[in-house]
N, C-alpha and C positions, 0 to 999 in steps of 0.2 A: 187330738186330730184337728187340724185346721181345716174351717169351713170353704169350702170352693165359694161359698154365697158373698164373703167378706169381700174379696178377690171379685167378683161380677159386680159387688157395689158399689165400692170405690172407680170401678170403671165406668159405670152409669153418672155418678156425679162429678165426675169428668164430663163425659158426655155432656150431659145435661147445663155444665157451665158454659162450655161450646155454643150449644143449642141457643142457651139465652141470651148469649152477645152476640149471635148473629140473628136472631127473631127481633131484639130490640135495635138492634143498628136497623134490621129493613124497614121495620116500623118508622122508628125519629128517618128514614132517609125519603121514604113516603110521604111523610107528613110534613118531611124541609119541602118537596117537590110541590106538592099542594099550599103551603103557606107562600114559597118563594113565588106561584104563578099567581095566584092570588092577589100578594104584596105589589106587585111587579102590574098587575090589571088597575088594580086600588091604584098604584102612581099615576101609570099613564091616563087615569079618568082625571086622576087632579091636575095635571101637568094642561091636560085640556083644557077644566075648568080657568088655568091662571093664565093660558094664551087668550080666552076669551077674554079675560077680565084688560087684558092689555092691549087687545082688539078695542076695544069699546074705550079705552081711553086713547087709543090712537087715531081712531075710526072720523073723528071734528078737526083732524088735522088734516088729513085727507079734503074732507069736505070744505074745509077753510081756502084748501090749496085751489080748489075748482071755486070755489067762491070769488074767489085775488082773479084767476085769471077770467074767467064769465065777465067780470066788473072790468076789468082790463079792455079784454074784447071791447065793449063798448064805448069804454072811455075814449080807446082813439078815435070813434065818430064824435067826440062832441067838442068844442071848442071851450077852452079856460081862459080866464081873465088874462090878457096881454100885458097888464101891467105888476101883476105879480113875478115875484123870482122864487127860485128853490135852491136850496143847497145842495148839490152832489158832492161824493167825494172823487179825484180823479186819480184813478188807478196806478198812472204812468208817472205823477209826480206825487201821491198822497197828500196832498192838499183838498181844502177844502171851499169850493168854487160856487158862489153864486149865479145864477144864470137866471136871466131874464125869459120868461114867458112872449115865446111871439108867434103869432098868428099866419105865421108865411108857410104856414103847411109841410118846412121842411122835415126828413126824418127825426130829427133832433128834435123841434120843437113839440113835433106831435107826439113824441113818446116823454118830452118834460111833463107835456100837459096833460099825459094820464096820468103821469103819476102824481102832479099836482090832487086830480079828483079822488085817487086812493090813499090819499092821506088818511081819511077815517081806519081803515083797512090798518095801515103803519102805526097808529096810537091803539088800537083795541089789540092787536095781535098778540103781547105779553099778557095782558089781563085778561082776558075772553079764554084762554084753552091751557089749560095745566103745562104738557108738556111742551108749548110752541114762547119761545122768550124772544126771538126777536125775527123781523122779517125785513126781508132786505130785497133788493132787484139790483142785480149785477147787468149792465147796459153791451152789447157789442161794440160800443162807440166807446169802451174803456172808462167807462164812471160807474160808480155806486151808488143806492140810494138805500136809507134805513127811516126815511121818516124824520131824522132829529136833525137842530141845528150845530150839535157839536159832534165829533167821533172821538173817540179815547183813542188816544194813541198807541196803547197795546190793541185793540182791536183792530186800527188800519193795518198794523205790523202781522197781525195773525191772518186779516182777512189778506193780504196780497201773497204769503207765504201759502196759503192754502189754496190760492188762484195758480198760482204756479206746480202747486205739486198736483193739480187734477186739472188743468188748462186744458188737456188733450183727453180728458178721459169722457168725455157728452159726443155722440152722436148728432152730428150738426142736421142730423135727418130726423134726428127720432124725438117723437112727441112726449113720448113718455118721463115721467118721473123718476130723475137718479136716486138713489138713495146713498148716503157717506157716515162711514160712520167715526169720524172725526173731524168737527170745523173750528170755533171756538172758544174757550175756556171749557176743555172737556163736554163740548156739543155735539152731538149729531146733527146731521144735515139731508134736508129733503128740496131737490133743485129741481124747478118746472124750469119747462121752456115754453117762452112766450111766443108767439108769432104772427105777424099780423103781413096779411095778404101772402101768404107762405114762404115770408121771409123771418127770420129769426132774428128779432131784435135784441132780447138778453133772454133773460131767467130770473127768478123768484124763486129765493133760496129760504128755505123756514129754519132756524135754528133750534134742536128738540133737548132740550133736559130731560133726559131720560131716567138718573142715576134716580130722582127720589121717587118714580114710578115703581120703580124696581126694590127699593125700602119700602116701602108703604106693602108692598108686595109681604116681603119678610116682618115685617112687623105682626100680619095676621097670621104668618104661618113661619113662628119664630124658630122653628127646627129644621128650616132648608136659607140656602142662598141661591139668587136669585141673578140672572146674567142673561144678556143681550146680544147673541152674534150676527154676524151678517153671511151673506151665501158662501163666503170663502170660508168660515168657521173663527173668522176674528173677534174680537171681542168688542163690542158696542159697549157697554155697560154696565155696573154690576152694583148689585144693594149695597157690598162691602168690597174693600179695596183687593182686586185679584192680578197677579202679574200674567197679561195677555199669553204672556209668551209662555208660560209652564200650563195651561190648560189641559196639556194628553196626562198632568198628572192626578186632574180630578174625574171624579165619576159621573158622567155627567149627564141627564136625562134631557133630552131635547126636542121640541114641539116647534113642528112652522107657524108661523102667523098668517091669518088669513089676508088679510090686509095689506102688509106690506113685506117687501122679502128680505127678512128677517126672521129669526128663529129664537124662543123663549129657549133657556136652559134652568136647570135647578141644579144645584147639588145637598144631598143630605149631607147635615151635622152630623148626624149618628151615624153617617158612615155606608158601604154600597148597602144594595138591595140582598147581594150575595153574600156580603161580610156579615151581615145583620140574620142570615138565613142558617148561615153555616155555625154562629154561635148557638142561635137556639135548635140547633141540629144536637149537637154537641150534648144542651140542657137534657133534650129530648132521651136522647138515646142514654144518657146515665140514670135519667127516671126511669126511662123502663127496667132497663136492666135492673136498677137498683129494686123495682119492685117484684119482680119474678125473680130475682134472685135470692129476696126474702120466702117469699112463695115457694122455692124450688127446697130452700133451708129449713123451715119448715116441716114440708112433708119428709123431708129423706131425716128430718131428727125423730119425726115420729115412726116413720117406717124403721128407723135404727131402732129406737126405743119398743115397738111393739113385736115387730120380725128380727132383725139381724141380733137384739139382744138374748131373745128367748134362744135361737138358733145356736149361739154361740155354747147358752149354758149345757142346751141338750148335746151339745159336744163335748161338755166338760163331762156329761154324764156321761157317754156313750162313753169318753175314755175312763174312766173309773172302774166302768162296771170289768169293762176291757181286763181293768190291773187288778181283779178279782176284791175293789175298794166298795164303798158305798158310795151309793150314787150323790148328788147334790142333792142340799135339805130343802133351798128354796126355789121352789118350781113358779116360774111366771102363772099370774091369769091366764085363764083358758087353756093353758098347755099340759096340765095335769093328768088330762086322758094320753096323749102324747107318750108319756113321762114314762105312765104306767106301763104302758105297752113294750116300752123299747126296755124296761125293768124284767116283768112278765117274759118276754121271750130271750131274755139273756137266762132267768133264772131256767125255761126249759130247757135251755141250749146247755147249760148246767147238767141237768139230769141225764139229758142223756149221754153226756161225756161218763157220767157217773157208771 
């Protein structure tokens, strides 16, 4: 006689396999949710930390910029030696033009001879501030000034190419601070505007080497890279060489600067916050499983071993005594009283046939 109990068991550890890939999946899918929000909280605090850190070395450039023009301002009130000259470069033919310092008050002169007295200003500006390498005043009168008696020839060529491609792009009203995030030899650029009696004489252009801010960045946090966009989402920047233009194809976490309007990005080496979530989702849930499915293995070997085994033999017996045979010789532990009984009431059921 076959036991209906075999037939309910097998159906239970069915069951029960069911049960533990879907208890372990909600578990590991629980616990990606909790790790992934977590993870995701943990960046966006570091991503903060490394906007300040770029705050604070950007923050003397700023103040440098207010310094030039403060010193500026005044300079047009004071009068410079009339027999000195200065070099400009002039914009319209690229050459490079001596001019004589004169005291006739005209436009011209008076803006040679501030920038005569911010000379110091033009030699400290590469040395004095990490990211700031050179400083320059672009004139409205069509000349340049950097401080030095020669220009590199690749520099007049980049600096008039770069005059031309953002000529129209300043606000002849606005006081404010441009920012460009390309001038030259892969520079940034921060362009004030001077003005003296609210008229707009030139601008003071600061050139920013930004790229080894942004290494120095990745150096102490050697598992992300590290990039610089501007309000439109272009790229300023980056610790390692990134091609501007494929950027929708990285993951990219991104923090404003307080400072200035620019935005710090990172991306993980190891890859998103999500890809990173979903593998150890993955680990998650075969642990579990794997553990309660030992667990589940376990008990249904001993519940075979201590019930469905005993079960089955009192079936070998019940059919024995059935075919008028002898029962089975070995009766499990504890089922002995069992054994007797189902013997016991075969033999009365015996007698009274008899």
């Amino acid at each position: 006689m076959s036991s209906p109990a075999y037939t309910v068991y097998n159906r239970t550890v069915k069951f029960s396999l069911l049960v533990i890939l879907l208890l372990s999946f909600i578990a590991a899918f629980i616990q990606f949710l909790i790790q992934f929000n977590a993870s995701k909280h943990h960046n966006q605090q570091q991503l903060e930390m490394f906007a300040q850190q770029m705050d604070a070395q950007l923050t003397p450039v700023l103040q440098f910029a207010e310094a030039v023009t403060t010193r500026a301002q005044l300079a047009t009130q004071l009068a410079a030696p009339a027999e000195n000259q200065i070099p400009v470069l002039s914009l319209t033919t690229g050459d490079l033009i001596l001019h004589q310092l004169a005291a006739d008050g005209a436009p011209l002169s008076q803006e040679l001879q501030m920038l005569m007295q911010l000379q110091p200003y033009f030699d400290i500006a590469p040395a004095s501030i990490t990211p700031l390498k050179d400083l320059y005043y672009i004139s409205e009168q069509g000349y340049a000034y950097n401080g030095q008696h020669k220009w590199s020839d690749y520099v007049v060529e980049q600096l008039a190419e770069w005059l031309q491609r953002y000529q129209r792009s300043e606000n002849g009203y606005d006081r404010n601070p441009v920012f460009y995030k390309d001038f030259i030899l892969e520079q940034a650029a921060m362009s004030v505007p001077f003005y003296v009696n609210e008229r707009k004489t030139g601008r003071f252009v600061l050139a920013l080497e930004l790229a080894p801010l942004l290494a120095n960045l990745e150096k102490n946090n050697p598992e992300r890279f590290f990039l610089l966009l501007d309000q439109a989402g272009n790229l300023i920047a980056s610790s390692k060489y990134i091609n501007g233009d494929n950027l929708e194809q990285y993951q990219l976490q991104i923090q404003r600067l307080a400072g200035l309007p620019w935005s710090l990005a990172l991306i993980d080496k190891r890859g998103s916050v999500l890809k990173a979530g979903l593998s150890s989702f993955v680990v998650h849930w075969f642990s579990y499983a794997g553990v309660l499915l030992l667990l589940a293995w376990l008990l249904a070997r001993r519940y075979k071993r201590k019930i469905m085994g005993p079960l089955q033999r009192l079936s070998i017996h019940i059919d024995r005594l059935a075919n008028e045979q002898a029962g089975v010789r070995r009766i499990p532990d504890g089922w002995q009283d069992l054994f007797e009984r189902v013997s016991q009431l075969k033999a009365h059921d015996n007698q009274k046939t008899d």
